[in-house]
KOLLUM-885278 format. One line per 5 residues: number of its first residue (from 0); their letters; for each residue x, y, z of C-alpha. Coordinates in pm, 1 decimal. Layout:
<atoms>
NUM> A> X Y Z  ...;
</atoms>
This chain:
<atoms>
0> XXXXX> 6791.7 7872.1 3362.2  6838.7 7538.6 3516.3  7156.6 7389.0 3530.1  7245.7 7112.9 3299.9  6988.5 7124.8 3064.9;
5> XXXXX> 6934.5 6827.7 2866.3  6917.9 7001.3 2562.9  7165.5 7109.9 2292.6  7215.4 7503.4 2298.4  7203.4 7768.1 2021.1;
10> XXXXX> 7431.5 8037.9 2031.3  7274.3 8360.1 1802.5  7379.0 8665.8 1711.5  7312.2 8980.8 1840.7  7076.2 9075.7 1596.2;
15> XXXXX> 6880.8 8777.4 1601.3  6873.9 8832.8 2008.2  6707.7 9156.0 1943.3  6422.0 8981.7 1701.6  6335.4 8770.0 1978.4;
20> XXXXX> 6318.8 9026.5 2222.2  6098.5 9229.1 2021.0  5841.4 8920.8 2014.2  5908.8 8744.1 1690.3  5953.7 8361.3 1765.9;
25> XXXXX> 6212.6 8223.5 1494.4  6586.3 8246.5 1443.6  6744.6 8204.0 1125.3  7015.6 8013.7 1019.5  7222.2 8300.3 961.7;
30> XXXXX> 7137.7 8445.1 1278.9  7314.4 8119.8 1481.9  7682.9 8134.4 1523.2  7712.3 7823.9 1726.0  7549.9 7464.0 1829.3;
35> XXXXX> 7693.1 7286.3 2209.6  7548.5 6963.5 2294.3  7482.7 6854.0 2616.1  7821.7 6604.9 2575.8  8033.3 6875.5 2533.2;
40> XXXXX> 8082.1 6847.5 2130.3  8024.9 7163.9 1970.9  7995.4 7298.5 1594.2  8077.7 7654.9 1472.6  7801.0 7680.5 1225.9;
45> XXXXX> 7432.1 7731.5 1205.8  7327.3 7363.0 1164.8  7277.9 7302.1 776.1  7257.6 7001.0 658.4  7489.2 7082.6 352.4;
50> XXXXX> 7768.3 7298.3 278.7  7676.9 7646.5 155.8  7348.4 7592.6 330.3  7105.3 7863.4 140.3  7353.7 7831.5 -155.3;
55> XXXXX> 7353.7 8076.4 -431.6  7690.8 8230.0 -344.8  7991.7 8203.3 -202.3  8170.6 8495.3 -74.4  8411.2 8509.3 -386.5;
60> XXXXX> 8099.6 8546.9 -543.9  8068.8 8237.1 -707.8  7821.4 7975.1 -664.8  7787.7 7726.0 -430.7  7657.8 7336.8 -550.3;
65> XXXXX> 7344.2 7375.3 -370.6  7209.4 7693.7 -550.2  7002.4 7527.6 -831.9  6780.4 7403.5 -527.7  6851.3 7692.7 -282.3;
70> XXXXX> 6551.2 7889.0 -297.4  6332.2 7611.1 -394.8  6429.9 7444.5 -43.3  6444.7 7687.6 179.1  6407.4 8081.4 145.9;
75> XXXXX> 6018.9 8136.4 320.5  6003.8 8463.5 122.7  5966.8 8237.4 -172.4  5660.8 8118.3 -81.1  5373.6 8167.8 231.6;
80> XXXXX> 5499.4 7943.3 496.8  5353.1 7778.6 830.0  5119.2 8076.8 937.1  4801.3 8115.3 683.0  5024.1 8050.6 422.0;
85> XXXXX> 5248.1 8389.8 504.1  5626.0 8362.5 591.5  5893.6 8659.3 558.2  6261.4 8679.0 426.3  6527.2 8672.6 695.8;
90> XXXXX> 6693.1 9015.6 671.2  6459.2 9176.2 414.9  6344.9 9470.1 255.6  6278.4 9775.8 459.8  5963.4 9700.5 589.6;
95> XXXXX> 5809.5 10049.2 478.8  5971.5 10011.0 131.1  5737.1 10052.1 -181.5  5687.7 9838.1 -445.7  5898.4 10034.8 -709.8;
100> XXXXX> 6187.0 10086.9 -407.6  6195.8 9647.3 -414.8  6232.4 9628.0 -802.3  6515.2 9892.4 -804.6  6685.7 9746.5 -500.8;
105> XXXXX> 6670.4 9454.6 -711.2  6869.6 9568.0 -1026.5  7120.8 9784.3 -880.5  7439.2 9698.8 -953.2  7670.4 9575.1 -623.4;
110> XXXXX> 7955.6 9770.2 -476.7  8208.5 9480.5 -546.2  8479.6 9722.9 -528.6  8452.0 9807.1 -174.1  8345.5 9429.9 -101.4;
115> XXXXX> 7972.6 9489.3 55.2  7665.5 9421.9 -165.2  7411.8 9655.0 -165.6  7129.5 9350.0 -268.2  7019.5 9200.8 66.6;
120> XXXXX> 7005.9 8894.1 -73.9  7376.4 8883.4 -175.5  7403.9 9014.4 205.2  7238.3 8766.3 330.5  7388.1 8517.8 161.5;
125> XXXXX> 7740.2 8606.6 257.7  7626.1 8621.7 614.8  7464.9 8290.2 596.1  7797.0 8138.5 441.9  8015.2 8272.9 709.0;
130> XXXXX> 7813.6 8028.5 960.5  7741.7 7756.7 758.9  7960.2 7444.9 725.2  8222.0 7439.2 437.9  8286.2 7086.0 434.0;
135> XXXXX> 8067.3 6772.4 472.4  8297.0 6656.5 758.6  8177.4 6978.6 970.8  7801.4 6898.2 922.4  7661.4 6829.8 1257.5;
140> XXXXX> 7546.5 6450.2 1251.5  7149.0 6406.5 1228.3  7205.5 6136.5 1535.1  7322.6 6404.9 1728.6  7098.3 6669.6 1639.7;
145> XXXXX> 6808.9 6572.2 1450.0  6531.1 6745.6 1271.1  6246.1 6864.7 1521.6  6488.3 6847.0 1837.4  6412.1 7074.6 2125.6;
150> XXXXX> 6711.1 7333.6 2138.0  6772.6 7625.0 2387.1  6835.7 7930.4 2261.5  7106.8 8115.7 2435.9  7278.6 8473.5 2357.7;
155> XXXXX> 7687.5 8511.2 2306.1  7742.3 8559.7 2660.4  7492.3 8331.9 2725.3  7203.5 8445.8 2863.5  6868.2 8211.4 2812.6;
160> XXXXX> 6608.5 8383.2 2530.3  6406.2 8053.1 2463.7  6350.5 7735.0 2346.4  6223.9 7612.9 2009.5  6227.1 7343.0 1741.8;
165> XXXXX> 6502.3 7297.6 1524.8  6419.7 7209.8 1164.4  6750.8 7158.6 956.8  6579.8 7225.8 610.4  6419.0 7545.3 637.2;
170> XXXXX> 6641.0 7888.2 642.3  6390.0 7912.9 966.7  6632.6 7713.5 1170.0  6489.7 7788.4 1557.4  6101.7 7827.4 1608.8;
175> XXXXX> 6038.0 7942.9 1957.8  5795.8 7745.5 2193.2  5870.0 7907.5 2524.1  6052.3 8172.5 2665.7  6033.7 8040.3 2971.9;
180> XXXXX> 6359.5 7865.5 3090.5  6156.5 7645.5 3395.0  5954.7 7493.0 3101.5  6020.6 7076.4 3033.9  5827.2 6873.9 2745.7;
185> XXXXX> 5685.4 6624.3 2846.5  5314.2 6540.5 2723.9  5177.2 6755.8 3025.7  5351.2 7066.1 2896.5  5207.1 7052.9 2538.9;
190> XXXXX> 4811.1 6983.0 2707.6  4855.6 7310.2 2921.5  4908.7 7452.1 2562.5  4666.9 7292.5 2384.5  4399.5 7382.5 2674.7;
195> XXXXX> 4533.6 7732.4 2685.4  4413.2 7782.6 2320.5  4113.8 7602.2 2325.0  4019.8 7837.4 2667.2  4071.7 8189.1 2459.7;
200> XXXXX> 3863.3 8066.1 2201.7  3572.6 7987.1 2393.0  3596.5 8307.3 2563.9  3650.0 8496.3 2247.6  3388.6 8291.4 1982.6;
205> XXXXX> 3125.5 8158.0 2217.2  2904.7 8000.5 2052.0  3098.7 8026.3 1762.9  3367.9 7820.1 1849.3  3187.1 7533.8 1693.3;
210> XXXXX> 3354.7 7634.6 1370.4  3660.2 7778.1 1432.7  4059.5 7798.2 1451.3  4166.8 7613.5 1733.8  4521.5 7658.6 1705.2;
215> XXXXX> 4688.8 7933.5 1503.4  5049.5 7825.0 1466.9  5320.0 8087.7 1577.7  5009.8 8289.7 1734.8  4965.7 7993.2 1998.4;
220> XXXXX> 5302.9 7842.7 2035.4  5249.6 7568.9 1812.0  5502.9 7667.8 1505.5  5403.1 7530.6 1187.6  5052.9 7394.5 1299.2;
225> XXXXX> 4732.1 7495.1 1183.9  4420.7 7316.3 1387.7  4042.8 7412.5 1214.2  3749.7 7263.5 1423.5  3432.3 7197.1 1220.2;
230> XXXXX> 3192.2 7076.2 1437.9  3326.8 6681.9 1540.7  3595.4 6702.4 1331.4  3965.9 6859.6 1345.0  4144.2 6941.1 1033.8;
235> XXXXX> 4498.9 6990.7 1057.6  4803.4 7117.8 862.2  5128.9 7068.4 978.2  5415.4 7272.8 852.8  5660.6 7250.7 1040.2;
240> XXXXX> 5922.0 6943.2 1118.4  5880.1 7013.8 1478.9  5507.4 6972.9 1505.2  5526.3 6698.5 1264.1  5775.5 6500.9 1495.7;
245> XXXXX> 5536.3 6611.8 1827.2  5225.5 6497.2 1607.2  5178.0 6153.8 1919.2  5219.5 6392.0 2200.3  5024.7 6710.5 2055.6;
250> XXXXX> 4752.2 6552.6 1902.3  4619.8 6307.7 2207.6  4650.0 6620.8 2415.1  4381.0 6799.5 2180.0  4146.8 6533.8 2174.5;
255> XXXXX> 4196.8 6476.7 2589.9  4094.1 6851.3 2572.3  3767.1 6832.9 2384.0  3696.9 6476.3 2577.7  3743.3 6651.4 2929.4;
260> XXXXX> 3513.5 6973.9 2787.8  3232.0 6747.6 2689.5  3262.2 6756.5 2311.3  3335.7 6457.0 2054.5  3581.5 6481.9 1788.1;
265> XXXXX> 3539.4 6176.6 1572.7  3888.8 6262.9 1454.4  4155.6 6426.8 1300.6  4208.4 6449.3 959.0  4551.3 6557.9 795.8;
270> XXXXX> 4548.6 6847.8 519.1  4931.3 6828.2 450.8  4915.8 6863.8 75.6  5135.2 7206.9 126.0  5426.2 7235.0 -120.3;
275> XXXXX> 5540.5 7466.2 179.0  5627.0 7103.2 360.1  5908.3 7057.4 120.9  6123.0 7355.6 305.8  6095.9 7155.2 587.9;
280> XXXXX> 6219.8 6843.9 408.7  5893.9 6649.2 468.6  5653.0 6482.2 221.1  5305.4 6577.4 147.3  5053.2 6341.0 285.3;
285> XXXXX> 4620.6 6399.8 335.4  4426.9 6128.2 544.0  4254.3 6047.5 916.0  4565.2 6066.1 1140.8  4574.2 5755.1 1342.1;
290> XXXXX> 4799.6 5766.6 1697.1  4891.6 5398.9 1558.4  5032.4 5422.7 1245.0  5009.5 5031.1 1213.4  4592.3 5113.9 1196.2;
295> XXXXX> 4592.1 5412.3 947.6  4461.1 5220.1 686.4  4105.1 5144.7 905.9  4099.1 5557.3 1025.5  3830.9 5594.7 726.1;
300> XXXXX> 3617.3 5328.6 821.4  3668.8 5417.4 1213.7  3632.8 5803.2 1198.3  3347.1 5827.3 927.9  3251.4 6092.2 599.6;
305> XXXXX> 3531.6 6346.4 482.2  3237.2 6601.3 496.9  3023.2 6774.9 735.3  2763.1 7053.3 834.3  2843.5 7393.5 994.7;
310> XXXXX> 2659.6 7715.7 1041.0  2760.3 8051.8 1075.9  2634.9 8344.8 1132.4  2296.9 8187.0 1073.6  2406.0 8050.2 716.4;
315> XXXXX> 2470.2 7659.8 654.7  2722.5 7521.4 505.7  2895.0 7170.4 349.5  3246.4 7164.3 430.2  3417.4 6894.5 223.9;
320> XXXXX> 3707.6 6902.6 493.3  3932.8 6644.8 198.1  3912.9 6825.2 -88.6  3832.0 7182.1 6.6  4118.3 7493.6 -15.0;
325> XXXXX> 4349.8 7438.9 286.8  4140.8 7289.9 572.2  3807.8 7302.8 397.8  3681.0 7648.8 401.1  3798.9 7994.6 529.2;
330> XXXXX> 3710.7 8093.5 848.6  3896.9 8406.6 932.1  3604.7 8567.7 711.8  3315.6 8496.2 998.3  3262.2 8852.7 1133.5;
335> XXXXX> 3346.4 9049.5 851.3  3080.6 8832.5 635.8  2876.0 8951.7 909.7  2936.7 9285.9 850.0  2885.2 9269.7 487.2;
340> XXXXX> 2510.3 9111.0 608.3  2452.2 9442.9 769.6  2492.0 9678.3 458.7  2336.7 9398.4 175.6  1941.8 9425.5 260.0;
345> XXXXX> 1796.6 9531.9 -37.8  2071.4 9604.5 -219.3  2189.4 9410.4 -563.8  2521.1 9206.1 -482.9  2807.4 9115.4 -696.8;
350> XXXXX> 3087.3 8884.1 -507.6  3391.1 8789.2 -676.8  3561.1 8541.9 -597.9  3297.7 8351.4 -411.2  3473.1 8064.3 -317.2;
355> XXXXX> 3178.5 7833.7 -200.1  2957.7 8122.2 -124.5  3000.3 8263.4 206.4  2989.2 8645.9 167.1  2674.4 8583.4 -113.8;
360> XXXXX> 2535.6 8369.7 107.7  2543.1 8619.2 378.3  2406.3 8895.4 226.8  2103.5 8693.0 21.3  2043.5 8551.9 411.7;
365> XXXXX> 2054.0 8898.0 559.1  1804.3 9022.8 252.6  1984.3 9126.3 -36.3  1735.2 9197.4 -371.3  1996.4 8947.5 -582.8;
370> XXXXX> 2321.6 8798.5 -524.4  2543.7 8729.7 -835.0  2827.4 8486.4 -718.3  3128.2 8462.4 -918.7  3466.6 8215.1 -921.7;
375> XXXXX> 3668.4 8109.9 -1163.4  3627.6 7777.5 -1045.8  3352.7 7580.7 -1148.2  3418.1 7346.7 -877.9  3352.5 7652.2 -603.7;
380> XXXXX> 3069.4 7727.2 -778.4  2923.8 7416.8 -776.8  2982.3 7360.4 -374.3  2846.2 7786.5 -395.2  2518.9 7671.7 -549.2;
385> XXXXX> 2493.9 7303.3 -295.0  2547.3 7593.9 -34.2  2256.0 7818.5 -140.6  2015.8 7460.3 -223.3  2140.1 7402.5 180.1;
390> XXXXX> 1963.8 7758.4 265.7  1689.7 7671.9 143.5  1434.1 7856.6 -157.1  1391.9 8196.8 22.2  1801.5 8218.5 -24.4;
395> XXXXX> 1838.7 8028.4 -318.5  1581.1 8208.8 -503.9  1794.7 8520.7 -496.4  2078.3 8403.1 -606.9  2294.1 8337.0 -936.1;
400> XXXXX> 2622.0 8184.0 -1033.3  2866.5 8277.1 -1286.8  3195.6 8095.8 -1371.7  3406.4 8364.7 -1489.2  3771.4 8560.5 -1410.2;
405> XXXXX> 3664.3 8896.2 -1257.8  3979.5 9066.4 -1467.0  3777.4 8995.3 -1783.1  3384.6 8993.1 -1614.4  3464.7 9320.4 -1411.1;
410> XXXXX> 3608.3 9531.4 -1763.9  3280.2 9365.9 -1916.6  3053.9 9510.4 -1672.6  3189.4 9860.7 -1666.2  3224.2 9841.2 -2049.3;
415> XXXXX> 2839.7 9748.1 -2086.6  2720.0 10006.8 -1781.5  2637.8 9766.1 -1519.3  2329.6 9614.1 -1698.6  2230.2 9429.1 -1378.5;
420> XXXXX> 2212.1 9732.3 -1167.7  2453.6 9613.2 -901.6  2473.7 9860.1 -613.2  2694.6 9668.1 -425.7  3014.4 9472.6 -497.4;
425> XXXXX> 3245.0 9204.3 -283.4  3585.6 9187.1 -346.2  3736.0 8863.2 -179.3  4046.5 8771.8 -403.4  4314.2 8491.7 -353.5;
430> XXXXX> 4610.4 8661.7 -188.6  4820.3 8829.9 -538.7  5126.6 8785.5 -352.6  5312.5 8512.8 -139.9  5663.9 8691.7 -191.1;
435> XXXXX> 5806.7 8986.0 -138.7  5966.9 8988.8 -478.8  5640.5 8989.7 -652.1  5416.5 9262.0 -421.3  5449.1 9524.1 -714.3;
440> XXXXX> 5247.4 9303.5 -965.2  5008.0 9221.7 -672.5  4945.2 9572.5 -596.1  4854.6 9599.3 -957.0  4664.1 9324.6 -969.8;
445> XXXXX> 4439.3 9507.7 -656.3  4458.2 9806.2 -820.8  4309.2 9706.1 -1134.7  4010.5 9511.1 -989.4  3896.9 9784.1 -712.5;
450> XXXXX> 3963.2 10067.8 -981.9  3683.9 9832.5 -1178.1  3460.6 9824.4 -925.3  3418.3 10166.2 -778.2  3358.7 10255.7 -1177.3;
455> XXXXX> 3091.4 10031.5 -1216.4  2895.7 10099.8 -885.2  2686.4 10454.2 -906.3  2740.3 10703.2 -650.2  2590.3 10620.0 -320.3;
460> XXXXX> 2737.8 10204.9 -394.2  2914.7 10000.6 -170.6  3241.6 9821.1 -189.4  3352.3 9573.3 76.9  3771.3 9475.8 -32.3;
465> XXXXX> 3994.1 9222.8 146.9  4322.3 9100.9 89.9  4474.7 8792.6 266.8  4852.2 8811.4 173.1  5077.0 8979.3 457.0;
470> XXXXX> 5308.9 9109.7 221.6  5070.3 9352.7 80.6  5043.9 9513.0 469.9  4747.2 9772.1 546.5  4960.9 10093.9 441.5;
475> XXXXX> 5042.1 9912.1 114.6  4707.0 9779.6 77.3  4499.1 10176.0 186.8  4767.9 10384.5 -84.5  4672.2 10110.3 -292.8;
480> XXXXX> 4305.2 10194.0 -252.7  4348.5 10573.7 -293.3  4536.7 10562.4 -621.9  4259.5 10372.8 -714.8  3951.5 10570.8 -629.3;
485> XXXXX> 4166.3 10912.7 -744.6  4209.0 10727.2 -1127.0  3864.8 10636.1 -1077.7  3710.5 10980.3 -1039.1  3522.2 10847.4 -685.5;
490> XXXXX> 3606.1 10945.1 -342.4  3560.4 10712.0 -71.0  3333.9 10738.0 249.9  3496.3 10458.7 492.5  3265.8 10285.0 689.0;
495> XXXXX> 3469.1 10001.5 854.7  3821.4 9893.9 856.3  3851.8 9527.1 1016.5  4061.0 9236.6 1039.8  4064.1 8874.2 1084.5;
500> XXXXX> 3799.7 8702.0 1320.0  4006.9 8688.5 1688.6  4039.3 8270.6 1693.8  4308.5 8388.5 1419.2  4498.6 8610.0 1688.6;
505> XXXXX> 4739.1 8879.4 1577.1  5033.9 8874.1 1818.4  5239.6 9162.3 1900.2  5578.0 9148.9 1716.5  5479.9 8889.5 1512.1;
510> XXXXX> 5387.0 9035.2 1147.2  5304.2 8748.4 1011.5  4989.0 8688.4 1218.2  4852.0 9072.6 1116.8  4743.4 8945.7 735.0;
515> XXXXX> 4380.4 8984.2 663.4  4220.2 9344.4 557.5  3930.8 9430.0 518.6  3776.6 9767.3 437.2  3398.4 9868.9 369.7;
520> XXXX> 3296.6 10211.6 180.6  3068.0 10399.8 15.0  3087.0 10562.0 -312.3  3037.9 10921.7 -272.5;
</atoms>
């Protein structure tokens, strides 16, 4: 590592060394013993800006002032964080555990007398207190460190690991950028990125990468920032106080990247209307991001429509980039829509949760007898139906929509013996689950609708199944699936198990970026 650095230095634990050398990219707060400055000040604790930090309880077991806004503020297993909405707890739950494991770990009682919880919360907690300030006089000044700085990580003897972002809010204290100690950040550092990640998707979408995920957040080195190109337009999220506080150096580099590849991006427009920003301490905001803020208020005028065109995999679609789910629509779906295509010709389709229409769509396109799309939104349906107008009558023709829940339309169905003869159903659900706390209910939740489905569809039906939420991970997800098909009385002829499209890369010690399943069978 180069001498005299210019950068303030965390020192982690051992344990939190070993994450990082097993390819995860964040440090927790309870996994920093130390922050030195470049002046020579240092501060024994992990950088909070409050005493009691993740609050909720002090060694003595009491509790600390924070707590009532503890969780709320900063525990990502509360809620899906900066990656497709999925973030982990710090020291959690064995990662193998089952659902019924979690609730008991949950209620037993704590070994007080021998002075070590068994709840790893309560563990976590105390470990958390141990390196977090006790007084307000020992919080590290924001004008020294502030939120977003660039910070070297550094082992207790200290040896270099990385270099991240430091967000003071978020129990996710350190989020990785480089492991390479020769790296500086300057503008030039963050274009190699951004051209690095535009490069892999053109090599692994092709033509494709018209409409696609430009930047995937931890997956590309960009913690907390989600970049979705639809045609001339870039929709972002940004989730992280890093990236937000980068926003004038990282976004000019994207645009130089498209300019200097021949395409035009008419602009960027901001989708940070995340409650997820509030564990990062920032405020949620939507609009065309401007690189002078002083002209904001003329972006609209400037940059054009809040909606736009794509196609995929032969099927067109509005994307209404403003008020659309996240970025506008979902585009991790693309090739296992297109493998839904394959098995739909001829076949009767039922696809729940619809969304705006992309797996009906696909499968009236491909040649499915009649497509039944169903959301509980009428809104969906309504952009579902603009979709299938879009297709034109050939598509259109073959194709219904039905604003209903599925849990009381799929009971309905199986009740009345299929009246519509469906022979093949899509099961495309919200994720259940965006904690770890509440994966049990999810997996009941799964349960009950796939158990509903392989009764109504007659032997020799198919049944395509996703789920989007990384706590409910492919073993949890496949037992899931069995129970289900054994209470059902069916047994299950696999025909595909796939993933998320690869411009939403799953990264090798990263869990968070392995999220999206999705299984076909037949019911034999």
């Amino acid at each position: 590592m180069k001498a005299n650095r210019a950068y303030a230095r965390a020192v982690i634990t051992a344990k939190g060394e070993r994450m990082l050398q097993d390819g995860h990219s964040w440090v927790y707060e309870g996994e920093i013993r130390r922050f030195e400055l470049p002046d020579g000040r240092s501060w024994d604790n992990n950088g909070s800006l409050k005493p009691g930090a993740w609050g909720g309880g002090a060694p003595d077991g009491s509790t600390s002032a924070g707590s009532a806004d503890g969780m709320a503020a900063g525990d990502p297993s509360e809620d899906d964080g900066p990656i497709t909405d999925t973030m982990p707890a710090a020291d959690a739950d064995r990662p193998n555990a089952k659902p019924d494991d979690v609730a008991r770990a949950a209620d037993r009682p704590r070994n007080t007398r021998a002075g070590r919880p068994r709840d790893f919360r309560e563990r976590r907690r105390r470990k958390e207190m141990l390196n977090a300030p006790s007084s307000e006089d020992e919080i590290i000044p924001l004008d020294a460190l502030p939120d977003g700085s660039i910070v070297d990580v550094v082992s207790m003897k200290g040896a270099y690991v990385g270099t991240g972002l430091l967000s003071r809010h978020s129990r996710i204290r350190v989020r990785l950028v480089t492991r390479n100690a020769n790296d500086d950040f300057g503008p030039g550092f963050w274009r190699r990125k951004a051209q690095w990640a535009w490069d892999y998707r053109k090599t692994v979408m092709g033509n494709d990468a018209t409409a696609c995920r430009v930047i995937f957040a931890e997956a590309d080195e960009f913690p907390g920032l989600v970049v979705d190109r639809f045609n001339d337009v870039l929709v972002t999220q940004t989730l992280s106080a890093g990236m937000e506080r980068l926003k004038p150096v990282v976004f000019p580099a994207l645009l130089d990247v498209f300019k200097d590849d021949g395409v035009a991006i008419r602009g960027i427009y901001e989708r940070n209307d995340v409650s997820t920003r509030a564990l990062e301490g920032l405020e949620q905001t939507t609009g065309w991001w401007h690189a002078d803020a002083t002209d904001a208020g003329d972006a609209a005028s400037k940059n054009g429509p809040t909606v736009t065109d794509i196609t995929e995999n032969g099927v067109k679609y509005h994307v209404d980039f403003a008020n659309g789910q996240k970025t506008g629509f979902f585009l991790d779906q693309k090739y296992n829509r297109l493998a839904v295509a394959r098995l739909a010709r001829g076949r009767r389709v039922l696809d729940c949760c619809t969304h705006t229409g992309s797996f009906a769509l696909n499968a009236a396109h491909a040649g499915a007898e009649f497509v039944r799309a169903v959301d509980v939104a009428e809104t969906a349906i309504d952009m579902a139906r603009e979709n299938a107008r879009l297709n034109g009558p050939d598509v259109a023709g073959r194709m219904d929509f039905t604003v209903a829940n599925i849990f009381d339309l799929l009971p309905e169905l199986e009740r009345t013996h299929n009246p519509e003869r469906f022979d093949f159903i899509i099961l495309d659900p919200p994720a259940f689950t965006k904690s770890r706390k509440t994966i049990g209910s999810a997996a009941r939740g799964y349960r009950e609708i796939n158990y509903r489905a392989m009764r109504i569809l007659p032997r020799g039906g198919y049944l395509a199944t996703c789920s989007c939420s990384h706590f409910m991970d492919h073993d949890r997800f496949k037992a899931m699936l069995f129970e289900a098909a054994k209470d059902a009385g069916v047994r299950l002829r696999q025909i595909e198990e796939r993933q998320q499209a690869p411009d939403h890369p799953i990264v090798w010690g990263i869990p968070e970026t392995d999220y999206l399943k999705c299984l076909l069978f037949q019911v034999v």
